[in-house]
N, C-alpha and C positions, 0 to 999 in steps of 0.2 A: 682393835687388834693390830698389833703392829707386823707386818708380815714381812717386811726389811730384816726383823732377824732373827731367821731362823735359826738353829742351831743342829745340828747331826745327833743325833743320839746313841749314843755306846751302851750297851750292859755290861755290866762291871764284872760277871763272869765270863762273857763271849770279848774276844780277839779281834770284832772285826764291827765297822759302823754301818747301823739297817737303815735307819730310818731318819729324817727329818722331822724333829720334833721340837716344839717350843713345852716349854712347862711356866705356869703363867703363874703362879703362886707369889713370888717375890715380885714378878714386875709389877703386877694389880696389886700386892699387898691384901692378899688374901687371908682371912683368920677363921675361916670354919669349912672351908672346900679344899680341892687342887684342880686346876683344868688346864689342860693340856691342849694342845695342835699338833695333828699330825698326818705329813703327807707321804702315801706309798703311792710310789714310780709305777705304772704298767707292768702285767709279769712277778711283781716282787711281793714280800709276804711278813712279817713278823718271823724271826729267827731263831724264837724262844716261847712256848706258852707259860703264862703265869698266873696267878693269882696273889690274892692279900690278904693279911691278917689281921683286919679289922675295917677297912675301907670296902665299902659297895661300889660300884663306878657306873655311871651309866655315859653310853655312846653314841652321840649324834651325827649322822652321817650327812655333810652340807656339799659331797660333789663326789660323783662318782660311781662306781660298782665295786663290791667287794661279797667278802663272805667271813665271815663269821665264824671260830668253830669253839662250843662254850660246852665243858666236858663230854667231850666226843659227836654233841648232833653240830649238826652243820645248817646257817640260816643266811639267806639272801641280807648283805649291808648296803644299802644306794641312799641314792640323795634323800632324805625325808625320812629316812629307820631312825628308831630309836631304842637300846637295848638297854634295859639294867642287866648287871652280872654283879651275885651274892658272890663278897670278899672270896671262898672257897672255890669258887667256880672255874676250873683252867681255862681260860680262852688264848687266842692268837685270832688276826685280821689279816686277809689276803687281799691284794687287789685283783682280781677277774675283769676288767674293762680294759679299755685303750685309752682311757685320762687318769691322769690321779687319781687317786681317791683322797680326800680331804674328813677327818672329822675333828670332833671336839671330844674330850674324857673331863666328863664331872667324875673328884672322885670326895666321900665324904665319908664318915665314919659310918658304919652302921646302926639304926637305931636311936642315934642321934637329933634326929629332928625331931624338939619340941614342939615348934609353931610355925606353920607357911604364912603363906598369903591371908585371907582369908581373916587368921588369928590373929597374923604379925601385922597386917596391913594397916596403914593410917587414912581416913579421905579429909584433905584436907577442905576448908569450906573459902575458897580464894579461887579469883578468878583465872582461869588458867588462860595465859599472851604467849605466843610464838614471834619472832622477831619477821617480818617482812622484809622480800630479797630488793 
């Protein structure tokens, strides 16, 4: 992850910029997800809730304290959460802590997934070498 460049992020209804957020789609060259980076300030909150019309998202919390609020309940976001939210679902993310709060947003279509791991997986039968420092 490149974290040199982040980017601000505007909603294209709202007047005013909340958050630092990278959308990683084009730089990884992504073709069946979207995932995002995003860091909320101390104090500060999402300025908008939303939801999607077709996309699931789920949200990985990798620093921080926050909260959560996904059609009105309210749920503890820290380092190690993990949330899915169905396309329909309003949510908005606050941060409650004195650091950042730091996560990731998988988001993919719903219903969509054919095959994981497991299905999709290959083992190959080669010797696996790591290069020595």
């Amino acid at each position: 992850m490149n974290t040199q460049t982040e980017t601000v992020f505007s909603h294209a209804k709202l007047d005013t910029e909340n958050l630092e957020k990278e959308f990683l789609k084009e730089q990884l060259q992504l073709t069946g997800m979207e995932v995002s980076y995003t860091e909320i300030l101390p104090g500060e909150a999402n300025r908008f809730i939303h939801s999607h019309q077709q996309n699931e998202e789920l949200y990985i919390c990798v620093h921080g304290q926050g909260q959560m609020q996904v059609d009105g309940h309210y749920m503890d976001f820290s380092q190690g959460s993990f949330v899915r939210v169905a396309p329909s679902g309003k949510r908005a993310i606050r941060n409650i802590g004195e650091e950042p709060l730091r996560y990731l947003c998988v988001q993919a279509r719903v219903n969509s997934l054919s095959q994981w791991t497991r299905e999709d997986g290959i083992l190959h039968d080669e010797e696996l070498v790591w290069p020595t420092a």
